[in-house]
C-alpha positions as a Python dict, from the first residue, in 0.01 Angstrom:
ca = {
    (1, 'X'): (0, 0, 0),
    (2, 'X'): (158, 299, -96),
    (3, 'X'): (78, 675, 82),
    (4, 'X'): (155, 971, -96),
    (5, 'X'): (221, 1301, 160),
    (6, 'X'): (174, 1617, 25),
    (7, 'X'): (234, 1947, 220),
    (8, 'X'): (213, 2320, 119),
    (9, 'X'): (596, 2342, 258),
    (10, 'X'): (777, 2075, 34),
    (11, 'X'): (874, 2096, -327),
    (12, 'X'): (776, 1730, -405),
    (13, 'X'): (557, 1483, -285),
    (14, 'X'): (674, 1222, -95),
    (15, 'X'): (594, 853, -73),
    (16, 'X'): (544, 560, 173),
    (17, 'X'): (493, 201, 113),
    (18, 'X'): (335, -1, 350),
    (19, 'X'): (331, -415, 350),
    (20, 'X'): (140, -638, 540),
    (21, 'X'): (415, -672, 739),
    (22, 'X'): (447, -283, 846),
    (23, 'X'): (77, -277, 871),
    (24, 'X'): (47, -564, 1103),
    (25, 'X'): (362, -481, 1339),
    (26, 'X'): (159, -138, 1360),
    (27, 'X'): (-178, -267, 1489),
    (28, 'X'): (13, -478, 1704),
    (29, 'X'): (232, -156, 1865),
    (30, 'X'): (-109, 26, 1904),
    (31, 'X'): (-281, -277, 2062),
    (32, 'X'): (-4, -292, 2322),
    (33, 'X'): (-15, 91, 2398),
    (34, 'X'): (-405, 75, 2451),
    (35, 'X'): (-368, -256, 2698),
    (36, 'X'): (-75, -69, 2911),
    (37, 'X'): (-286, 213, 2902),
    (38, 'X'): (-595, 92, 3033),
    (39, 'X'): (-378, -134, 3264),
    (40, 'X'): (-211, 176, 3396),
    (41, 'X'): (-561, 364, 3408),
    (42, 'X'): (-686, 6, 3626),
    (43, 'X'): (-388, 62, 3874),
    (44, 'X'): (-435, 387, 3968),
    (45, 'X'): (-790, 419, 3976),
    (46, 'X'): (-771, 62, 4248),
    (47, 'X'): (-467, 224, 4420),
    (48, 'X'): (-603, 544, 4502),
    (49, 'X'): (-978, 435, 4532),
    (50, 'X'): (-998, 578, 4873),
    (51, 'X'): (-883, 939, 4809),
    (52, 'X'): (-1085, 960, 4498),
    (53, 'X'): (-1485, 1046, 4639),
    (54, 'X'): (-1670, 847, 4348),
    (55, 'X'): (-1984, 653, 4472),
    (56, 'X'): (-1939, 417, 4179),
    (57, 'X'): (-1574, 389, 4240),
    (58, 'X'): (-1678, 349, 4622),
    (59, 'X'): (-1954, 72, 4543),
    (60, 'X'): (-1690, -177, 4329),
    (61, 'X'): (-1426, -164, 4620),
    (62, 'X'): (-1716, -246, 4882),
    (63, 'X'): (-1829, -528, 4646),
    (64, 'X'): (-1484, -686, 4619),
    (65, 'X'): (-1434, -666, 4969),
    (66, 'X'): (-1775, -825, 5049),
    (67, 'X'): (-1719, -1119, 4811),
    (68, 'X'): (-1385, -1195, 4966),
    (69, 'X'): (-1508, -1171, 5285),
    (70, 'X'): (-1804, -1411, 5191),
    (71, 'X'): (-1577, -1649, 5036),
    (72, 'X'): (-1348, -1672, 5361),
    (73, 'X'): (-1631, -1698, 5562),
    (74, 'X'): (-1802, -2019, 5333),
    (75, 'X'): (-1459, -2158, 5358),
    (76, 'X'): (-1471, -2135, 5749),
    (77, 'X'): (-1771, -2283, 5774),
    (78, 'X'): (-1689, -2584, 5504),
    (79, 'X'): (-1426, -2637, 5745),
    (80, 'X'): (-1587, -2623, 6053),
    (81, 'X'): (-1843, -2869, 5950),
    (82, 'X'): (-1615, -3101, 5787),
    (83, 'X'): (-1419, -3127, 6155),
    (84, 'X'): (-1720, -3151, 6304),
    (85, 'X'): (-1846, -3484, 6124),
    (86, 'X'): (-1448, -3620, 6146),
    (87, 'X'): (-1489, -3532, 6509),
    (88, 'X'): (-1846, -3705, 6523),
    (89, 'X'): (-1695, -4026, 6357),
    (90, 'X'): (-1428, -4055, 6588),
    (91, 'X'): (-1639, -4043, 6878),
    (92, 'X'): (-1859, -4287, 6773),
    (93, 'X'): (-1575, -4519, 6693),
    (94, 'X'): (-1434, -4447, 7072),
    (95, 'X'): (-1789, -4562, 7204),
    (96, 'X'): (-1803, -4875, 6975),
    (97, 'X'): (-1439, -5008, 7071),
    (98, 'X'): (-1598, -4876, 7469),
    (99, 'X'): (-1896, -5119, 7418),
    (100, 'X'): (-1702, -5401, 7243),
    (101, 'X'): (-1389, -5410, 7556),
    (102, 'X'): (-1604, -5284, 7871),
    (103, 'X'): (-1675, -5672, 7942),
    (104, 'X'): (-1295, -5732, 7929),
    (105, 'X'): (-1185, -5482, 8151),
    (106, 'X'): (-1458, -5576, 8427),
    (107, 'X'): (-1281, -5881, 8402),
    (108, 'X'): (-987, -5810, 8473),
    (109, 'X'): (-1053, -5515, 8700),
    (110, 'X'): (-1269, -5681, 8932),
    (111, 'X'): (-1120, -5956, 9118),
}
């Protein structure tokens, strides 16, 4: 693809030829500019979410914390149960093997 530039202070016109190559290298360079950029834009919106007084700003923080705050409390409570029926188990075990040996020990406590 060629581009011709013309301006009022040059003599001649000048050319440039683009390839596919040029062309895609390009798109590419702009598609990494408008990433960082928005990545940047991210960061320091998040890092200075406090001092900045937007509600909406405000709202997304609260929501973020609130989710993380729900998911550490589900995973206390998955926990918590999960020791609680190990810790069921096991006591029912201890009052089986109790049952099962109280007849032996009598025996051999009382003479």
């Amino acid at each position: 693809m060629n581009v011709i530039l013309v301006s009022s202070n040059l003599l001649k016109a000048g050319t440039l030829t683009l390839t596919g190559t040029n062309l895609t290298m390009l798109s590419e360079a702009l598609l990494f500019v408008i990433i960082m950029l928005v990545m940047g834009f991210n960061y320091l919106s998040l890092r200075y979410a406090d001092k900045i007084d937007s509600p909406s700003l405000r709202s997304l923080v609260l929501r973020v914390k609130q989710e993380e705050h729900q998911k550490n409390q589900s995973y206390l409570r998955d926990s918590l149960n999960a020791m609680a029926f190990r810790m069921g188990q096991m006591q029912t075990q201890l009052l089986r093997l109790w049952f099962a040996y109280r007849p032996i020990f009598r025996e051999k406590c009382i003479p």
